[in-house]
N, C-alpha and C positions, 0 to 999 in steps of 0.2 A: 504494500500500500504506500501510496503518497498524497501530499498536502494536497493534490487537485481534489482524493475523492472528497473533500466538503466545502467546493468551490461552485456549488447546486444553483443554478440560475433561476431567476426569479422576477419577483415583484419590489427587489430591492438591488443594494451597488455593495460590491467586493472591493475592500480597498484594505489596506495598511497604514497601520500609524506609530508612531515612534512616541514608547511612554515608559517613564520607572528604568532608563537603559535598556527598554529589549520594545522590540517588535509586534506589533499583535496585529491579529486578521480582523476585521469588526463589518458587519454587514447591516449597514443604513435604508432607513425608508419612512418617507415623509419630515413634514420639518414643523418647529415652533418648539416647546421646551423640551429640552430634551431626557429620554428615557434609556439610560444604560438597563441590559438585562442580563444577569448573569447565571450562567449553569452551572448544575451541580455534575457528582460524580456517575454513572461515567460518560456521560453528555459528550456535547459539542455546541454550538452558535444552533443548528439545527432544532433544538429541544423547541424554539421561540417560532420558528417560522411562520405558525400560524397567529399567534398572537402579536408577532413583530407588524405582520400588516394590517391588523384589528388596532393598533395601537399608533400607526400612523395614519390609520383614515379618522382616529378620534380628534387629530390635531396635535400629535405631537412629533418630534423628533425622538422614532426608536433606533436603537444601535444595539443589536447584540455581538457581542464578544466572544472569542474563543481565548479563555482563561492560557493563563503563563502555561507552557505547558502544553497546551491543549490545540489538536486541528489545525491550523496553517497558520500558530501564535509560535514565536521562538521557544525552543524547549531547554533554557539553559542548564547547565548542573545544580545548581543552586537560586535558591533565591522563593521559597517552595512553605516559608515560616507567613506565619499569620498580617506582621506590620508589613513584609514586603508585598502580598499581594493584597492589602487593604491600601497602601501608596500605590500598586496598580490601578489599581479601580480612580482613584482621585487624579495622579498624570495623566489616565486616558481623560476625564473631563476636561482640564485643561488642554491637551491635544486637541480635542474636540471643536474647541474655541469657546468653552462655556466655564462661570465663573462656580455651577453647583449645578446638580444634575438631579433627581428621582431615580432610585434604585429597585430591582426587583430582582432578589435571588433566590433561585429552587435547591433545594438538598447544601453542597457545599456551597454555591454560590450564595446562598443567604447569609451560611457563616460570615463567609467575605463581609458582606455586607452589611449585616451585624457592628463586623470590627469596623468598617470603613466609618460607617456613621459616629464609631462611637469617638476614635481618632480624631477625623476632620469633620467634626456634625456641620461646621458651616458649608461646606462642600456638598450635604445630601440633604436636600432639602425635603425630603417624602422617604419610606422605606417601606418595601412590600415585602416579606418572609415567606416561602413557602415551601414547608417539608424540614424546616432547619429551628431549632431551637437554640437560643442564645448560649455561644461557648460557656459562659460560668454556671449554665441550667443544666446542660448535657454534663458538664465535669463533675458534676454534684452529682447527677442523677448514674452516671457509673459507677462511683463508691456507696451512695444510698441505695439503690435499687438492682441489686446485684442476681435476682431470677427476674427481672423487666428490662431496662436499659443496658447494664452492663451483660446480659443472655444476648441480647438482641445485638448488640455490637462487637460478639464473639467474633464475626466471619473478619473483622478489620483486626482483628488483633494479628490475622495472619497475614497483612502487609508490612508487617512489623520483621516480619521473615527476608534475610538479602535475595536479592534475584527473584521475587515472587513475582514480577512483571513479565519470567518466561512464563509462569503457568496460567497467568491471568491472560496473556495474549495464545495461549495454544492451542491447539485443533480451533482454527478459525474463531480466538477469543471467546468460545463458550461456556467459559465461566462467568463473561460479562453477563449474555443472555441468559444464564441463571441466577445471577445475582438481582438484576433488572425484574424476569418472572417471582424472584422470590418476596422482590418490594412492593410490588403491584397488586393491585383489588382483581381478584380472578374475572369478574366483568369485562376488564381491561385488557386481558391475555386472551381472549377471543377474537378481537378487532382486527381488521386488517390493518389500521393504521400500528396496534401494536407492533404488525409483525414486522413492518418497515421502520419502525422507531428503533427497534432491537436491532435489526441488519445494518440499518445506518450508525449505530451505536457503535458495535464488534468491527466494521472496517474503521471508524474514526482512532479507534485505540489501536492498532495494528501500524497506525503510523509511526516511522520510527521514533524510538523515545519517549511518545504519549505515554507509554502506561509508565513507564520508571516514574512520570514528571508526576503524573494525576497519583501514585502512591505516596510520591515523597512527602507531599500537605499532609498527610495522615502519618508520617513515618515522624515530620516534625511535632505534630502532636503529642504524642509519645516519647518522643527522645528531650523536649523540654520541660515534661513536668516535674521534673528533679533538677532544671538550670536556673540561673540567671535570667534568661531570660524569658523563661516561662514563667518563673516569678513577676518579672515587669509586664509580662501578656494581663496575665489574672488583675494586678492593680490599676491597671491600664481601662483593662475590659471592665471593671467595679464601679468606675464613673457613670452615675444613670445617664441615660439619654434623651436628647432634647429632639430628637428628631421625631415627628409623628409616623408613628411606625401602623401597618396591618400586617396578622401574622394570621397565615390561614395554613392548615395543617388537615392531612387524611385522614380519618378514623381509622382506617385499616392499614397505617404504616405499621409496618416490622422492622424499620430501617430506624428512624425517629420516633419513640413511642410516644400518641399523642399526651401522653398524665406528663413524660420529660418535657416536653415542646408548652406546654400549655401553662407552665411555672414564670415562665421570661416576661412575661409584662410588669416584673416586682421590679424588673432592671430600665423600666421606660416613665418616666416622670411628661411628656410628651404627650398628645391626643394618641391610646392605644384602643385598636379591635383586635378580640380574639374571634375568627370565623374556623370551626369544624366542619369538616366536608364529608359526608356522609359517601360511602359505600366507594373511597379514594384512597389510594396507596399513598405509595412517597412520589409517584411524579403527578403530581395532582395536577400541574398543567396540564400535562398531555390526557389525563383521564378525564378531567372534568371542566375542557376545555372553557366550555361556556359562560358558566359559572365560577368560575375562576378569572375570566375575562372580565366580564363585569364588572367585579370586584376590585380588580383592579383599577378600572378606568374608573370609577366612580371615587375610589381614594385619591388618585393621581387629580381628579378636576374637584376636590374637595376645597 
């Protein structure tokens, strides 16, 4: 595989922008304020495409991103910890030519996004959550809730393994497509659109380096909870937030358990909604498209 296959044409523009020192793919449509949208794991830019153009016919400037790392974005060795791709996310706004932006991120991307706001809140002026609970909710809820959150986020302990990006890329990345079926509302593993979210999923990570880059955010997790600078993460992340945040979350994730995801509005001082999505996994975009859409435009023109 290579960076063409998620260079998918469209109802939007393929372009490159230089942000944070590295390179990133970002695919625009429509203009007025603008809406960064970030994906979670094992995504690509592609996760948005339909929402990316429901979001530019509302009036705004959408731009989804292929994360550090990710799809036709430079895959450095480094740079994979939480402040560097939370200063990702703020250089691409200024690249962009915009002084602050509205955020929306799904699974890891919300992480991101989380931190981005919590970092630069004047830089994010709106935050939309979906499938991702606030890092110091989720860190809790792995020492608390050790047969819920910490059971559930067993399968990630095994990227914690060196070289786990051959087995997660082998026989055609089919661990991906069971990780993906194993997140998902069985509703949603029926679809044909699943079956092409999952296919386009398994080549985007076969690209060279994607999977090393998309484990290492998780490998950094783990390798700083006992540094320095996991420590300045957690105090850092402890500053509530001014940003008016939506956090909408699946019923039926097994990836983010909604009781872990549903604790983070203690960390938001800010106009917060908690919305649960009945019979949605962890990609509640792609499951409940509509309804999810909504929700969003109606918080972004709030």
């Amino acid at each position: 595989m290579d960076e063409t296959c998620v260079l998918t044409e469209g109802p939007w523009t393929h372009r490159f922008v230089g942000a944070n020192g590295s390179r990133f793919h970002v695919v625009e449509a429509g203009t007025g304020p603008l809406v960064l949208l970030l994906h979670g794991f094992p995504e690509f830019w592609w996760t948005w495409h339909d929402m990316l153009t429901r979001i530019a016919d509302a009036g705004f400037r959408a731009v989804a991103i292929d994360l550090r790392g990710y799809g036709a974005s430079d895959k450095p060795p480094r740079g994979y910890d939480g402040y560097t791709m939370a200063a990702d996310v703020t250089g691409l706004i200024r690249a962009l030519g915009e002084r602050s932006a509205m955020i929306v991120g799904a699974g890891a991307g919300g992480m991101i996004g989380w931190a981005a706001a919590a970092f630069h809140p004047k830089m994010v002026s709106r935050l939309v959550v979906l499938g991702a609970a606030h890092p110091l909710r989720l860190r809790a809820a792995l020492f608390a809730d050790p047969r819920g959150q910490f059971s559930a986020s067993a399968g990630l302990l095994r990227f914690q393994v060196p070289r786990y990006e051959h087995v997660l890329t082998k026989d055609d990345a089919a661990l991906v497509g069971e990780l993906i079926e194993r997140w998902s509302s069985p509703r949603w593993t029926e679809t044909p659109e699943y079956a092409e979210y999952v296919a386009r999923c398994r080549e985007a990570i076969q690209i060279p380096q994607a999977a090393f880059c998309a484990l290492e955010a998780y490998r950094w997790v783990f390798r700083s909870a006992l540094r320095l600078q996991g420590y300045r993460f957690v105090k850092l992340m402890q500053q509530p937030l001014v940003t008016p945040t939506l956090q909408m979350h699946g019923a039926l994730d097994t990836a983010v358990l909604p009781r872990t995801a549903q604790g983070s509005g203690r960390y938001v001082i800010a106009p917060y909604e908690w919305r649960l999505i009945e019979d949605a996994g962890h990609f509640i975009h792609q499951e409940a498209p509509d309804v999810v859409t909504g929700e969003v435009l109606r918080w972004l023109k709030a």
